[in-house]
C-alpha positions as CSV (number, residue, x, y, z in Angstrom):
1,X,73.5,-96.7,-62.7
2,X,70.6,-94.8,-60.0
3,X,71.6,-90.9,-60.2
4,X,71.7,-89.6,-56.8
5,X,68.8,-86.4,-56.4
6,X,67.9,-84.8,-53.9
7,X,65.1,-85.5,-52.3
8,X,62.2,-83.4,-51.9
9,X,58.6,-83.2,-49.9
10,X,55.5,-81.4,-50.4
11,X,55.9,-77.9,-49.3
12,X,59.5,-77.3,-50.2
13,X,60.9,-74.1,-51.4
14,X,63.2,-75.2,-54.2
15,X,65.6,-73.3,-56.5
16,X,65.7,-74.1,-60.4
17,X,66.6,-72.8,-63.6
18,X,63.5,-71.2,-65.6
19,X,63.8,-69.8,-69.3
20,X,62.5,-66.3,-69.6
21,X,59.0,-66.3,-71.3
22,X,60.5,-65.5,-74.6
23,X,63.5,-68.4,-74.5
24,X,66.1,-66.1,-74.9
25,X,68.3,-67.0,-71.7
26,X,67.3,-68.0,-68.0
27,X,67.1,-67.6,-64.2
28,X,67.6,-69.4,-61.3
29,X,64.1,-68.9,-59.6
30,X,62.4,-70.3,-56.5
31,X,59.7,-72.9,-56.9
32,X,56.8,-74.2,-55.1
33,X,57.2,-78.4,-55.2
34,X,53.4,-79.2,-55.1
35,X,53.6,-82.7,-56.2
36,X,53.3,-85.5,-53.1
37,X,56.2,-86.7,-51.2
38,X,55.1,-89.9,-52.4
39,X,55.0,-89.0,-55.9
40,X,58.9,-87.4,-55.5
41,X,60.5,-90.3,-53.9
42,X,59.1,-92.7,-57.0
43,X,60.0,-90.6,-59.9
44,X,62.2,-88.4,-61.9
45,X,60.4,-85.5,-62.3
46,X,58.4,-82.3,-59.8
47,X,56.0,-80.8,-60.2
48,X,56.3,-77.5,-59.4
49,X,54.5,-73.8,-59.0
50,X,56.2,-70.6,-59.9
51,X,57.1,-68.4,-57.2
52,X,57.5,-64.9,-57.9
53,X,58.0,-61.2,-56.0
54,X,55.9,-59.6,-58.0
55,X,52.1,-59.1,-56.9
56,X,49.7,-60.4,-59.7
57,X,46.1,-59.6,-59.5
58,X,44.7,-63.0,-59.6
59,X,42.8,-65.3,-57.2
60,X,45.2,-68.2,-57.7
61,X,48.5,-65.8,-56.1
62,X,48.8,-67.1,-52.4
63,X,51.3,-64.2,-50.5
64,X,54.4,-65.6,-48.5
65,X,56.7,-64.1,-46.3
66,X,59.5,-65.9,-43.8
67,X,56.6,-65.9,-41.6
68,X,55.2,-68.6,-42.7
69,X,58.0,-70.6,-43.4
70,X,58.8,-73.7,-40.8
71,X,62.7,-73.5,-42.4
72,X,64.9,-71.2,-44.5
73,X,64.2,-67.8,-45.6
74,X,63.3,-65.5,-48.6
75,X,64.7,-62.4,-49.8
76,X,61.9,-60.9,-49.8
77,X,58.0,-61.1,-49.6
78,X,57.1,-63.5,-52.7
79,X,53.8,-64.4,-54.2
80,X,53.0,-68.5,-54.7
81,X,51.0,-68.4,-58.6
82,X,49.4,-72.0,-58.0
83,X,48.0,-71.2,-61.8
84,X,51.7,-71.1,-63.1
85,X,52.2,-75.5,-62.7
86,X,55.2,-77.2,-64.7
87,X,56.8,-80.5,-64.4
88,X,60.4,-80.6,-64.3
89,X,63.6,-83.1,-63.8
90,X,64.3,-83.8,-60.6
91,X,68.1,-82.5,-61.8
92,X,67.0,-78.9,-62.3
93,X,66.3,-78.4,-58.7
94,X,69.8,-77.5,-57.2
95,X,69.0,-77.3,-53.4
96,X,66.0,-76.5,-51.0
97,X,66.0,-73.1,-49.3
98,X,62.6,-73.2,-47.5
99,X,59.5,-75.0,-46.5
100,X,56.3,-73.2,-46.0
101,X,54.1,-74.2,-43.0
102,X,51.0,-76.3,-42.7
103,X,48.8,-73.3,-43.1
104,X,50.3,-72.5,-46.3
105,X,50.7,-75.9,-48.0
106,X,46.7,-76.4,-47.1
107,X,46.3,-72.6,-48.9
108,X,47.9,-74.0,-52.3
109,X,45.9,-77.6,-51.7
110,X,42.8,-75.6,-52.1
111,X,43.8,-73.9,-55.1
112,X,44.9,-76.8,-56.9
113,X,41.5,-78.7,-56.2
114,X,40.2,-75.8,-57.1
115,X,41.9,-75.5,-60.5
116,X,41.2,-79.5,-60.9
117,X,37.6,-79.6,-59.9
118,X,39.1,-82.1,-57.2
């Protein structure tokens, strides 16, 4: 029997369940889904970039704010770590609360092929 996901583009703000860094519990946290809407659709897995409110001094953080989101909001001004990538089930993501704008998604494009050498 198919399980039933939901399903999820490019650009999506999602909401999954992330261990702390030391494994001793976890926290629903928002994600970045950075794989393609192709790739989504035809398998069980994201992958996904860490979203975070706290500024890092790095030149992989990308600053977002409900101003550059096409739909839903954040709580609060967040911080996109395109260096922070994981793969997870598509089960883990519980629902979609935003979707960050062309402008954006081409932002975090840039950093992965940066990242890649793509």
């Amino acid at each position: 029997m198919r399980m039933s996901y939901l399903n999820f583009e490019q650009g999506d703000i999602a909401v999954i369940e992330l261990p702390f860094s030391n494994y001793t519990g976890s926290k629903l946290r928002p994600v970045l889904v950075v794989s393609s809407s192709s790739f989504n659709r035809n398998n069980l897995d994201l992958v996904v970039a860490k979203i975070t409110g706290t500024k890092l001094d790095s030149d992989l953080i990308i600053e977002i704010n409900n101003g550059q989101l096409v739909e839903g909001a954040l709580k609060k001004k967040s911080y996109i770590d395109t260096g922070f990538l994981m793969a997870v089930e598509k089960s883990l993501a519980t629902k979609r609360i935003a979707k960050i704008n062309q402008i954006t998604l081409a932002k975090v494009k840039e950093k992965l092929a940066n990242i890649f050498s793509l």
